[in-house]
N, C-alpha and C positions, 0 to 999 in steps of 0.2 A: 504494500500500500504506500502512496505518493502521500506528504501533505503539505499544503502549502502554507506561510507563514509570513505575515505582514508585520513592519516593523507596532510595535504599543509596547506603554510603558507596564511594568508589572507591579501590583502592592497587593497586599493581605498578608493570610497567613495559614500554611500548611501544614503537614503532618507529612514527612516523608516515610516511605514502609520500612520495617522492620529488617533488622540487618540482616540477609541473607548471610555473611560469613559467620554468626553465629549461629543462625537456626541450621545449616545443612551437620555442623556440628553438636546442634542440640537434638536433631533429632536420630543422628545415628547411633548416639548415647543413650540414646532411651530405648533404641531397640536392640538394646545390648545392656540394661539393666536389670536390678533383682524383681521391680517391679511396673505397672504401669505411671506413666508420665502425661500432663495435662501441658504442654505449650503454646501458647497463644503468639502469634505469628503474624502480624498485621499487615495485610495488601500482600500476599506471599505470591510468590513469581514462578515462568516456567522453570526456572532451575528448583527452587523449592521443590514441585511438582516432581522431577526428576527426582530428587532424592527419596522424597514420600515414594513413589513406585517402584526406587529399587529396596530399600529397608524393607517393602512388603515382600517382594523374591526373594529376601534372607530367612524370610519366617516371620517377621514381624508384621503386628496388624494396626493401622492408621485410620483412623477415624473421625474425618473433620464437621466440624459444626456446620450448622445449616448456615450459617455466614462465611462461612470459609477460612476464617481467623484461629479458631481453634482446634488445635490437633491432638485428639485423647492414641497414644501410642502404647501398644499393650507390645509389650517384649516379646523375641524368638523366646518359643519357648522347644521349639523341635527344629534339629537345623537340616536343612532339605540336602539333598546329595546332589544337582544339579540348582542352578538356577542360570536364566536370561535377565541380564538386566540392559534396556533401555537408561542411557542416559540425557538424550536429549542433546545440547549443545554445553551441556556444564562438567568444565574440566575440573568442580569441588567435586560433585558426584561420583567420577569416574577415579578421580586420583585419591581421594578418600578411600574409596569403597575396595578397590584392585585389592592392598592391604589386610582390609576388614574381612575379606570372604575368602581370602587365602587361609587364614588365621583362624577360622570357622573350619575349615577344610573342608569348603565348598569348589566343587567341580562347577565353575563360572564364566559364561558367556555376555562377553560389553559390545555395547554396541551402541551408534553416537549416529547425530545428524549435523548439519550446517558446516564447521570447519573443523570441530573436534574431532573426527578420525583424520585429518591431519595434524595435528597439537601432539607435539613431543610425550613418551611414555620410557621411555632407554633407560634413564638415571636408572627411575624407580625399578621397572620390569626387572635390572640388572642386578640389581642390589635383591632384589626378591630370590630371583635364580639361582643366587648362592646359598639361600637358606629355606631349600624345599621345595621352591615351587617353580614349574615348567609354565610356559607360555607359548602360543602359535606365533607371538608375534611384538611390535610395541604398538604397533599404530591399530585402529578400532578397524574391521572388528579381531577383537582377541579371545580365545579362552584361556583360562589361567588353572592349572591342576596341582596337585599334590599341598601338605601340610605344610604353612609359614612356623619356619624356624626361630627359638630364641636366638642370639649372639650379636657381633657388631657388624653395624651398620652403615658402610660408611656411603655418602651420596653427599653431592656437590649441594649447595646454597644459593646459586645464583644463577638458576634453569625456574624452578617452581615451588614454592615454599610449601606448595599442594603435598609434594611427595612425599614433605619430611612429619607432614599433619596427618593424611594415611598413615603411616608407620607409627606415630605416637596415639594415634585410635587404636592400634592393631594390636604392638607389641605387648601392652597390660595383661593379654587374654591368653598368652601362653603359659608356659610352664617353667620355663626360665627367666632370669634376668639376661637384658638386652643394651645395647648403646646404641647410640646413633651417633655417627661423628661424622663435622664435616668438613668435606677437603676443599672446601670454598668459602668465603665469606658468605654469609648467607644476606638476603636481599629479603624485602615483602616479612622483614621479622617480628611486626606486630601482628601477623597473622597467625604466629606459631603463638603468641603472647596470647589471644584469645583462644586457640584450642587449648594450650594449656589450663586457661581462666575455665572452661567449660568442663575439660575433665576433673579439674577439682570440684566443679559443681557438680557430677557427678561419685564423688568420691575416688577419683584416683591419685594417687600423687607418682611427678616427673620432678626427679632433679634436674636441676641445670647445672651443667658441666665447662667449663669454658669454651671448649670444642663441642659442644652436641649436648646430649640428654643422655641418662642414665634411666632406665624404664624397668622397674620391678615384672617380674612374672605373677602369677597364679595373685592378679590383683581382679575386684567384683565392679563394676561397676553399680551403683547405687541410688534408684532413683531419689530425687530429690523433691516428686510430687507433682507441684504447678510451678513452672517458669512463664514467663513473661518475654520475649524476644526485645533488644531496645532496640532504639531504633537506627537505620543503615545511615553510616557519616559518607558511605564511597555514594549513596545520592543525593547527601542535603551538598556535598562539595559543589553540584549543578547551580543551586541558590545561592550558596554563598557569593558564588562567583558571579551570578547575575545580580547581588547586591552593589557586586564593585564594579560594573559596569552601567550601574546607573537605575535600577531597581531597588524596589523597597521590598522583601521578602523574610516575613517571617515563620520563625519553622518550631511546630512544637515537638516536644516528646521528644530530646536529645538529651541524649548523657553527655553532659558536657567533658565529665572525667572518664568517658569511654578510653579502653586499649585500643579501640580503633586509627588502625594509621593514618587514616584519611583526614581524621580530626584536624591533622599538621594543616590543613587550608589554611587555616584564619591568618597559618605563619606564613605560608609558602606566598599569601596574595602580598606579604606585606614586603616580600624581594621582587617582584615585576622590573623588569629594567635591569635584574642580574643576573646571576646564576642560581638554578632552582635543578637542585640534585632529587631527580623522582625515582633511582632504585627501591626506598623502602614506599613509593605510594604512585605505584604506575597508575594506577586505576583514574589519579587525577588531573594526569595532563592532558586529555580531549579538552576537557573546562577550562582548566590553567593556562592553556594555549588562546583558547577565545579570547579573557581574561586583558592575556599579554597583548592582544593585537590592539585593544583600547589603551596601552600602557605607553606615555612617548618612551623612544629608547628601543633596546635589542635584549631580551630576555633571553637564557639560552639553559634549556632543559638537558641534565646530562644526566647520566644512568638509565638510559630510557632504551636497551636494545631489546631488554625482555618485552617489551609492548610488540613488539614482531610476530609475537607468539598467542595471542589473543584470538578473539574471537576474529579478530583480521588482522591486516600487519597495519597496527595503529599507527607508527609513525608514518608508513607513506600513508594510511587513509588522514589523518588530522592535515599533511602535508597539502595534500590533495583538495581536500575539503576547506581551506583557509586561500587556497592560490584560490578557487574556483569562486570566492566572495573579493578576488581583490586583495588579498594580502600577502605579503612579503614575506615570506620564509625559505630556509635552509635546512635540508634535510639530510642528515649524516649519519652513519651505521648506529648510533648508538647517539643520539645528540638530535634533536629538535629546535632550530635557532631564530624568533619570532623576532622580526624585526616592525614593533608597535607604530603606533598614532595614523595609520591610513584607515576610510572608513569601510566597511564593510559595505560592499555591491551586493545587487539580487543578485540571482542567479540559481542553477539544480547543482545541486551537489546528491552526491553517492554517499547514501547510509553504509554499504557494504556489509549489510544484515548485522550490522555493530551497535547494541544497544548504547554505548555511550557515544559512539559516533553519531548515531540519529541525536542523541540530546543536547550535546555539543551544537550540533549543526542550528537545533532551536532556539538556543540561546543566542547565539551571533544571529540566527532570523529576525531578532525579537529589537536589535537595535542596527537593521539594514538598510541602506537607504530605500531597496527595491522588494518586491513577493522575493522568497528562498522557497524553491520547491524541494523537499529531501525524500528518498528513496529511501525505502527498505524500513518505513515508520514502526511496522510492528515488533521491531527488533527490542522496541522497549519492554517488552512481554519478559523479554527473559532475567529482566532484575527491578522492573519501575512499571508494575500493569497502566498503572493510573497516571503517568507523569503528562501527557495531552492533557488531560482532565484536570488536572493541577495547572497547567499551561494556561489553560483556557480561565481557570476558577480565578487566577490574576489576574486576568486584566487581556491574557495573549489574542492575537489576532490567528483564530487558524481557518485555513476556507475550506469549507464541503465537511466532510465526514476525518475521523480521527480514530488510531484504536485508543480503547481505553475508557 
């Protein structure tokens, strides 16, 4: 779906949804605890959806409210000797779970749509192969066989921090003590900050190590009853950033003391015009780049090679998606280099079925001098159902129909 978008100013105030990197971690914890678990999940997205349906191929049964908000999860309680699991386009689902259902000593079939059977699987697949378990392959579709072994672990930091969060879900359920060490600086490391935060809300504990984690064996997961999902900082970073381009946007329901890495906005907007090192918060530069193109001066985003690996290769799509409004950029392996104060042109730009490239692209719509028609709009499905809706609920200019 196409939608078109005229420049208007935006003011109120929203409620963005519920953080997807903690619920795909909450609820695979729950369907690996002693008992059932109540999680309320607010606006949950396709990749959500994706994890709900593979936790139920593990054995576990999900149950969401007539509103869709609340998901009563009753634990495996009998582990099946095959399963199919559909993941959808979410590399949490898949890199999670690989882990999780080795460790189950589940005979497991993955299988993915949109870009993720192309998105890297090696590290992790590699590191698994040495400790029990055979695979067809890395790239989707895969089956994975034999039982995940206790020992060390060692796998790079600065490919997908996904791999080392599977393996810290996994490792607890064995019979051994485990390590993980990495032979990398590791990158995206408040995301290990919140699985860790989640397993101990499930009653596990990880030491940290200076090189990696230390991971006890024959540890119980423990439900912890009703949680509450807070809410996602990698989408309020979209308003943030259209606060400082000239909107008034306010957002309820943030933890403002979230471990979320994304939180780092409010700091990253206040470097525009220098350097903004986005290894630990790839997720923000589509935004931060819009951002910059309002900022006088040459902003220049570095650590950004992992965005390659996304649901597209985000630095040529942002790259692409900012020339095609008129703006001045430089794109380099690993570096994104926005050179600000020119105004943004109408014009179509290519979503590239990239949920933050579609919202990126509505944000620069929203202060262009001409309509921005963007491609590939339902892409917001897969982490922000309702962000048009939110668009629109400000103040946006959107013409014809809209998902959401």
């Amino acid at each position: 779906m196409n939608v078109t978008i005229s420049a208007s100013a935006l003011s109120g105030s929203i409620t963005p949804p519920a953080s997807k990197s903690f619920a795909h971690r909450q609820l695979i914890a729950a369907a690996l605890a002693d008992a059932p678990s109540t999680i309320i999940i607010d606006q949950p997205s396709d990749d959500i959806s994706a994890t709900v349906s593979c936790i139920e191929q593990l054995g576990a049964k999900v149950s969401p409210s007539a509103d869709g908000k609340t998901f009563a999860v009753t634990p495996v309680s009998a582990v099946p000797d095959e399963a199919t699991m559909f993941c959808g386009e979410s590399g949490s689902t898949l890199r999670f779970l690989l882990p999780v259902a080795s460790a189950l000593g589940i005979h497991a079939t993955f299988t993915g749509s949109g870009r993720l059977p192309q998105r890297p699987n090696q590290a992790l697949i590699s590191a698994m192969a040495l400790h029990g378990v055979s695979s067809t392959g890395h790239f989707l579709p895969l089956t994975l066989s034999g039982q995940l072994e206790s020992g060390i672990y060692e796998i790079p930091g600065n490919i997908s921090s996904q791999y080392i969060t599977g393996l810290l879900l996994a490792l607890p359920l064995l019979s051994g003590d485990s390590r993980i060490r990495f032979t990398t600086p590791v990158e995206s490391m408040a995301y290990l900050t919140i699985t860790c935060h989640v397993l101990k809300q499930f009653g596990i504990d990880i030491d940290e190590l200076p090189d990696g984690y230390l991971i006890r064996g024959n540890q119980h997961y423990h439900s912890p009853g009703n949680l509450t999902t807070e809410g996602d900082w990698s989408s309020a970073v979209f308003w943030h950033c259209a606060n400082k381009i000239g909107h008034r946007v306010q957002l309820n329901g943030m933890n403002t003391e979230s471990c979320q890495g994304d939180r780092d906005v409010i700091r990253q907007l206040d470097m525009l015009g220098g350097i903004i090192d986005v290894s630990q918060t790839p997720d923000s530069l589509p935004a931060l780049a819009v951002a910059a193109c309002t900022h006088p001066g040459t902003t220049r985003f570095t650590g950004a090679a992992r965005l390659r690996l996304k649901e597209s290769d985000r630095l040529t799509a942002v790259s692409l998606m900012l020339t095609a409004l008129g703006q001045h950029v430089d794109e380099l392996p690993d570096e994104l280099i926005v050179h600000g104060g020119s105004p943004f042109s109408g014009g179509t730009v290519n979503g590239y079925r990239d949920h933050r490239i579609v919202m990126a692209a509505a944000l620069a719509a929203s202060i262009a001098n001409g309509p921005v028609t963007i491609t590939d709009a339902e892409a917001v499905s897969k982490s922000y159902p309702h962000f048009f809706s939110h668009f629109s609920d400000l103040g946006g200019t959107i013409h014809g129909q809209y998902p959401g």
